[in-house]
C-alpha positions as CSV (number, residue, x, y, z in Angstrom):
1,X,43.3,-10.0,42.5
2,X,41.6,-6.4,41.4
3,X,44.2,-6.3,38.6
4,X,43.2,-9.9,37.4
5,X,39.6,-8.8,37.6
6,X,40.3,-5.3,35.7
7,X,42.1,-7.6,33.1
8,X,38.9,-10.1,32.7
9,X,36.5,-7.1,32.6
10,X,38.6,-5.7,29.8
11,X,38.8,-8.4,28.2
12,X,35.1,-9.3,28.3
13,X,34.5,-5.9,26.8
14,X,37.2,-6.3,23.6
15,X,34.9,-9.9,23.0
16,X,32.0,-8.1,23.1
17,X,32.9,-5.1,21.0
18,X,34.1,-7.4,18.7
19,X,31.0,-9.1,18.3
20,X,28.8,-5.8,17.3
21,X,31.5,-5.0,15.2
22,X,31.1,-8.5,13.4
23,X,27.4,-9.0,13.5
24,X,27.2,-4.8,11.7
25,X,29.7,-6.4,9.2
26,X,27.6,-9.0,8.7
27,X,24.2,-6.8,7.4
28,X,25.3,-5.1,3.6
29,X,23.9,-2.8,2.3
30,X,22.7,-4.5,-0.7
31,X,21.6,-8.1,-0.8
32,X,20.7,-10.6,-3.2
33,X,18.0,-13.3,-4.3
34,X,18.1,-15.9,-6.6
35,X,15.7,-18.3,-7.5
36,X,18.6,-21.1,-6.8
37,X,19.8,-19.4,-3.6
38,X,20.1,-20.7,-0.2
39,X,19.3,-18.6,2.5
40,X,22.1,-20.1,4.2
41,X,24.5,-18.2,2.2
42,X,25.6,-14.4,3.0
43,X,23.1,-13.2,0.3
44,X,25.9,-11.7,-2.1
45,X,25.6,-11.2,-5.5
46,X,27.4,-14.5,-5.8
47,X,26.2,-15.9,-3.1
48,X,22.2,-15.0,-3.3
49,X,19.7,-16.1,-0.9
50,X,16.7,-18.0,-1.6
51,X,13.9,-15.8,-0.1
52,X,13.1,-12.1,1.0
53,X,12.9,-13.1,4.5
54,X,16.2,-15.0,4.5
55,X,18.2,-12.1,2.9
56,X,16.3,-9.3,5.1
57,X,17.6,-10.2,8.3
58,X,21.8,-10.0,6.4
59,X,20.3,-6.3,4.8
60,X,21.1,-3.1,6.6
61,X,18.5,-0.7,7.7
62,X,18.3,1.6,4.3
63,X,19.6,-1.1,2.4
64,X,18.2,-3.1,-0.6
65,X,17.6,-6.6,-1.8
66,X,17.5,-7.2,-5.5
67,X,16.5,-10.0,-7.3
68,X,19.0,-11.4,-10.1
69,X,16.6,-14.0,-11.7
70,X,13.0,-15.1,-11.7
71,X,12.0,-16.9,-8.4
72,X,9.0,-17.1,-6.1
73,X,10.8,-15.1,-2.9
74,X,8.2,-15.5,-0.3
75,X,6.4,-13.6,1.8
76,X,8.5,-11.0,4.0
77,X,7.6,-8.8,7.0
78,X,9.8,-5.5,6.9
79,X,10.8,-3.6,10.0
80,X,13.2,-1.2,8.5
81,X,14.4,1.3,5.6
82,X,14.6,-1.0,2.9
83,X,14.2,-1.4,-0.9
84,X,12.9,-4.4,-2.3
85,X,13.3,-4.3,-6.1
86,X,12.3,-6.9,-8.6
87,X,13.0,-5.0,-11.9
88,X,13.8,-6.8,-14.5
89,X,12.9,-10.3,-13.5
90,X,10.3,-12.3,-12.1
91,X,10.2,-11.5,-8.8
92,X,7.1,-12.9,-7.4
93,X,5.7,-13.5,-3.4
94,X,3.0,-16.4,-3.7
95,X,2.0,-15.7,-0.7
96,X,-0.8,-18.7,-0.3
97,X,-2.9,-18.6,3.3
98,X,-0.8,-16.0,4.7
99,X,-0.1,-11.9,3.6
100,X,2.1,-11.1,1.3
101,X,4.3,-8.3,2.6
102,X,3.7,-6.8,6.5
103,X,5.0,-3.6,7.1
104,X,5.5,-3.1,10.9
105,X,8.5,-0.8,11.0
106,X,9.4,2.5,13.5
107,X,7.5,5.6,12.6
108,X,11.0,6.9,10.8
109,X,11.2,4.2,8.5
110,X,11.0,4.3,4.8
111,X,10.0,1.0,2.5
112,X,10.2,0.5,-1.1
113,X,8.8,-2.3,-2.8
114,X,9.3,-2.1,-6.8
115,X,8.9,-4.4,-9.8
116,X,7.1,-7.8,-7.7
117,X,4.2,-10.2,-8.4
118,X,2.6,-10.4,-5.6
119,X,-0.2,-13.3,-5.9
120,X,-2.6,-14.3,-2.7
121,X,-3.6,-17.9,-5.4
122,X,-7.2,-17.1,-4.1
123,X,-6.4,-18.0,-0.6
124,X,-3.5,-15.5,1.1
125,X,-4.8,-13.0,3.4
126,X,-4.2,-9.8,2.1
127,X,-1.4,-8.1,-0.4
128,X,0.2,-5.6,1.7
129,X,-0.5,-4.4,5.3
130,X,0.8,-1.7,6.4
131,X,0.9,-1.2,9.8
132,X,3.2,1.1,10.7
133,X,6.4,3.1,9.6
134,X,6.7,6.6,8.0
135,X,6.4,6.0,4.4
136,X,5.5,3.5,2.0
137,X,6.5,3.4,-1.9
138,X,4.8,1.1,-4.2
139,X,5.5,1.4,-7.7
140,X,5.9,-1.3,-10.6
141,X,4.2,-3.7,-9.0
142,X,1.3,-6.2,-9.3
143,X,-1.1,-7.4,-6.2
144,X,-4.2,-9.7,-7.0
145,X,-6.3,-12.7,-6.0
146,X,-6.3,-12.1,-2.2
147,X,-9.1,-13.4,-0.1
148,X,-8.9,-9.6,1.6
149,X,-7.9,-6.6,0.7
150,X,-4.9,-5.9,-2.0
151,X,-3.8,-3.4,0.2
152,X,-4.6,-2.4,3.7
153,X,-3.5,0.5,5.4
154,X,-5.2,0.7,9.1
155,X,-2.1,2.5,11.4
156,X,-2.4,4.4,14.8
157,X,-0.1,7.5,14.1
158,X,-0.7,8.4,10.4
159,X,2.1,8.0,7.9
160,X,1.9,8.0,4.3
161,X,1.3,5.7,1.1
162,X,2.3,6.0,-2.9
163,X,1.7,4.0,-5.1
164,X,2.8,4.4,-8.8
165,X,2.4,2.3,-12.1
166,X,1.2,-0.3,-10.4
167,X,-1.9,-2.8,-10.8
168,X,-4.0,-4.1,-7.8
169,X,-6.7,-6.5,-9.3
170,X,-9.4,-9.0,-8.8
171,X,-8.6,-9.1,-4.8
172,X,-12.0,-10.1,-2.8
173,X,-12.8,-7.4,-0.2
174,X,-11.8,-3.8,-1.0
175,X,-8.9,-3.4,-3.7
176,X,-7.4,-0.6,-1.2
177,X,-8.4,0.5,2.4
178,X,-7.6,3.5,4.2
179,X,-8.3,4.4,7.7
180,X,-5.7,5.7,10.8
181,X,-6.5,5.6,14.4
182,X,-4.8,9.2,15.1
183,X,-3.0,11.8,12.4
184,X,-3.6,11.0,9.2
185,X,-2.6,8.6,6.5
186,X,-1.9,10.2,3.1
187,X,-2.1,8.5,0.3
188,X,-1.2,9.2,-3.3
189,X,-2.3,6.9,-6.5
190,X,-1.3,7.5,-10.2
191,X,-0.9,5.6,-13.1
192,X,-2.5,2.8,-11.3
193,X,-5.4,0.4,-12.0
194,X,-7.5,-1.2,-9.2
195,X,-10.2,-3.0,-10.7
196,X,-12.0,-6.6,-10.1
197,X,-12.2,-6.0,-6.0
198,X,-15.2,-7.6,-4.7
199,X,-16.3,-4.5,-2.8
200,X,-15.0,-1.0,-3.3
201,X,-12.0,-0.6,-5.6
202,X,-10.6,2.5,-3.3
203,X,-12.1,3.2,0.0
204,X,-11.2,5.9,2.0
205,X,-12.3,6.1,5.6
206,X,-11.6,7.8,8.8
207,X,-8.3,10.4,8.5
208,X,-7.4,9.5,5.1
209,X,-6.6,12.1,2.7
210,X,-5.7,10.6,-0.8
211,X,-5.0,11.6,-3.8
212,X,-5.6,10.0,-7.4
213,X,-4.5,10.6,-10.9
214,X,-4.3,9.0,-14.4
215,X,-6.0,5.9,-13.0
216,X,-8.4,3.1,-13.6
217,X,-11.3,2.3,-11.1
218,X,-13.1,0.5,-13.3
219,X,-15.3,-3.3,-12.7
220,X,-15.2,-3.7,-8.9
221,X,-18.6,-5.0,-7.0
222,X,-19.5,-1.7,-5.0
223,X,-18.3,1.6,-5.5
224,X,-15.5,2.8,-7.8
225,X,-14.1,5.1,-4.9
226,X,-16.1,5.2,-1.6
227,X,-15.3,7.9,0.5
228,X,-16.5,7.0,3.5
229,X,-15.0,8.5,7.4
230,X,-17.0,5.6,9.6
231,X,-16.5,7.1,13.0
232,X,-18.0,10.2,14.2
233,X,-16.3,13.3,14.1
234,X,-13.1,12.3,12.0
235,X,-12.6,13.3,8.3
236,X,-11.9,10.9,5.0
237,X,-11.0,13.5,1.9
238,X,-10.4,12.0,-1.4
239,X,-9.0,14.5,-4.5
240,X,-9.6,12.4,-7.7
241,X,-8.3,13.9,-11.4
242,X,-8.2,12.5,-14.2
243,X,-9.4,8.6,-13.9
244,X,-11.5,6.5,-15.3
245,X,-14.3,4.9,-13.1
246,X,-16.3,2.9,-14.9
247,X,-18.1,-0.5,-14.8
248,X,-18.5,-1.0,-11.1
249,X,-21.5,-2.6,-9.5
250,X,-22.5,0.3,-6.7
251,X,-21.6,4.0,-7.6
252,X,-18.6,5.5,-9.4
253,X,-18.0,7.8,-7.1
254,X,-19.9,8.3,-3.2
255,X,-19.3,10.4,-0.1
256,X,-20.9,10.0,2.8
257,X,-20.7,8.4,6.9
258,X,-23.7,6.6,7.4
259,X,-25.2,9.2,9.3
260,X,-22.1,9.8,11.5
261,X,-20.6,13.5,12.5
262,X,-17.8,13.6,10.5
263,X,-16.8,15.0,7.6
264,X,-16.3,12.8,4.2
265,X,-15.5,14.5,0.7
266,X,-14.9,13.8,-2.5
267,X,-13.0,16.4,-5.2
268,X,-13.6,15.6,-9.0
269,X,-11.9,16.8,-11.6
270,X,-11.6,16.0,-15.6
271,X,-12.8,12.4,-14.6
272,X,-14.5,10.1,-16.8
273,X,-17.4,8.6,-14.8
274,X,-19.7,6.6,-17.1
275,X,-21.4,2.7,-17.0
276,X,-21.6,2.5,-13.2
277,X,-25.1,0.6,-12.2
278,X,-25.9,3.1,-9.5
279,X,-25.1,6.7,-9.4
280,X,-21.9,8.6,-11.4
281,X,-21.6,10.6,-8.6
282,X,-23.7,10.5,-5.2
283,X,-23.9,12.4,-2.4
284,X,-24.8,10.3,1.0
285,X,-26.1,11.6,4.2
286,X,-23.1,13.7,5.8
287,X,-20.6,13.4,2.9
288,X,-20.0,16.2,-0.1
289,X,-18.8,16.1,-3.2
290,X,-17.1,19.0,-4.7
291,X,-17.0,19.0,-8.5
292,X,-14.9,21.3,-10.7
293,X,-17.9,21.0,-13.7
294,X,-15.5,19.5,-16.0
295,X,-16.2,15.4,-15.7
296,X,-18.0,13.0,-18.2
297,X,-20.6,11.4,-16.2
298,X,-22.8,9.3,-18.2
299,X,-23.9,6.2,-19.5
300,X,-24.7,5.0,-15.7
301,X,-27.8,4.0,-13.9
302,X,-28.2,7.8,-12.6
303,X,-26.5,10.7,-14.6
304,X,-25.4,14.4,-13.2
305,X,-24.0,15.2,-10.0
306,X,-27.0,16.1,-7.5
307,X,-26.3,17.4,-4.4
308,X,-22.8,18.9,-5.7
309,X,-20.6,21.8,-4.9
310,X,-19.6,23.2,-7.6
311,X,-15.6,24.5,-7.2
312,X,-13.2,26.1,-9.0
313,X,-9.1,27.0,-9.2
314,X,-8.5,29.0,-6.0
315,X,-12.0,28.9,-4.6
C-alpha cells in the first residue's frame, strides 16, 4: 500500500512538472499582432493575435510584442518586462471610455512602449498611467484627446519615466503629471512636444525631479511647465534646457506650493519663453526659479525673470 502511494505521489509530481514546463513553453519571447489575428491563436509571427492584451498574457516577462500591420490593438495593462513596439506600422490603442495603457508591474520591472497611436476619441480616461514598476520608456509615440491626463504618473515607491520623440497633445487635464507618495519619480523629456492640454502642459509636483530638453510646451490652457510640490515639506525640481514654451494661457514657466513648506524649483537654461498671457517666468510664494541668464523671454504678458536666482556652470 505505501509503495502504491509513493508511486501515485510520484506520479502526481511528473504531471505537475510537466504542466509548468508546458505552460513556460507556452509564453515566447516575442509575440505578434495583426490587425487580422485572433487572439485565439499562439500569437506567432504566422499566427498573430488580434490585440495587445490577448498576445500579453502568451509573452514572456522581458519579452516583446510587435505589430506586423496596421491595426487598432486595444487597450493593454502590463505587469511585466516587456516591449511593445509599433514601428513601422499603424499600431494604434483607441482606447474609448477606458485608459489606454496601465502600468501596474513589480518595482523591478522594465516597460517599453514604442512607435503607437494611442487616441482617448475625446472620451478614454487617460493615455498612460503608470502605477508602478521600475522604469518606463516611451519613445515614438503619440498620446491625445484624453478626457484626463496624457500621461499620469502618481506611484508610492518612486521609479522612473522617459520619454523620447514623442508627441502628447490636445489631452483635457494636464498633458503630463508627476507626483510619488515616497522616493522619488524621475522623469526625463526630450525631443518631445506636449501642447493643447487643457491645464498645464508638464506639471511637476511632490518628489518629482524631471528633466527636459529640445522640446515644445507650447498652447496649453494654464502653465507651460508648473512646478508645483502640493504637500508640505516634500520637493518637486524641474531642470528645463533648451525648449520652446510658448502660447500657453497661464505662465510659461512657475514654481511655487501654494503657500506649503516644501520646496519647488525650476532650472532654465537657453530656453525660449515668449507669447505666454501671464508671466515668462514667475516665482510663487515658496517656489524658486534658478535661471542661468541665457533664455529669451519676451513677447508675454510680463517679461524678465523677477524674483530669480541667477546660476551658473558649477555654482
Amino acid at each position: 500500500m505505501n509503495k502504491f502511494r509513493f508511486t501515485i505521489k510520484l506520479l502526481a509530481i511528473a504531471i505537475f512538472m510537466f504542466a509548468f514546463a508546458s505552460m513556460a513553453q507556452a509564453q515566447a519571447t516575442r509575440t505578434w499582432v495583426s490587425g487580422v489575428g485572433d487572439d485565439a491563436n499562439p500569437c506567432s509571427r504566422t499566427a498573430p493575435c488580434k490585440t495587445f492584451a490577448g498576445a500579453i498574457s502568451k509573452t514572456a516577462d522581458c519579452g516583446e510584442i510587435d505589430a506586423l500591420d496596421p491595426g487598432g490593438f486595444g487597450a493593454v495593462t502590463i505587469t511585466k518586462s516587456i516591449t511593445i513596439d509599433g514601428t513601422g506600422t499603424l499600431a494604434g490603442i483607441l482606447a474609448s471610455l477606458t485608459t489606454g495603457v496601465i502600468v501596474n508591474a513589480p518595482q523591478d520591472k522594465v516597460i517599453t512602449l514604442r512607435g503607437l497611436s494611442i487616441n482617448g476619441a475625446c472620451n478614454g480616461i487617460r493615455g498612460i498611467n503608470f502605477i508602478a514598476g521600475k522604469t518606463l520608456n516611451v519613445e515614438d509615440c503619440v498620446i491625445f484627446r484624453f478626457a484626463n491626463e496624457g500621461i499620469l504618473v502618481n506611484d508610492a515607491d518612486g521609479m522612473s519615466l522617459n520619454v523620447r520623440n514623442s508627441v502628447i497633445r490636445n489631452n483635457a487635464t494636464d498633458g503630463v503629471s508627476l507626483t510619488a507618495g515616497a522616493g522619488n519619480v524621475k522623469a526625463t523629456f526630450s525631443n518631445t512636444s506636449i501642447t493643447g492640454s487643457g491645464a498645464h502642459g508638464l506639471h511637476v509636483k511632490s518628489r518629482a525631479l524631471v528633466t527636459a530638453s529640445n522640446c515644445n510646451i507650447s498652447n496649453n490652457a494654464a502653465n507651460g511647465v508648473f512646478v508645483d510640490a502640493l504637500t508640505g515639506g516634500t520637493a518637486a525640481h524641474a531642470r528645463l534646457w533648451n525648449n520652446q514654451i510658448s502660447f500657453n494661457g497661464g505662465n510659461g514657466v512657475a514654481a511655487g506650493l501654494g503657500g506649503n513648506a516644501g520646496s519647488s524649483v525650476a532650472e532654465i537654461g537657453q530656453d525660449q519663453i515668449d507669447n505666454n498671457t501671464g508671466n515668462g517666468v514667475v516665482v510663487l510664494t515658496g517656489g524658486a526659479v534658478e535661471t542661468f541668464g541665457n533664455n529669451s523671454i519676451r513677447a508675454n504678458g510680463t517679461d524678465g525673470c523677477p524674483g530669480c536666482t541667477s546660476v551658473g556652470p558649477g555654482s
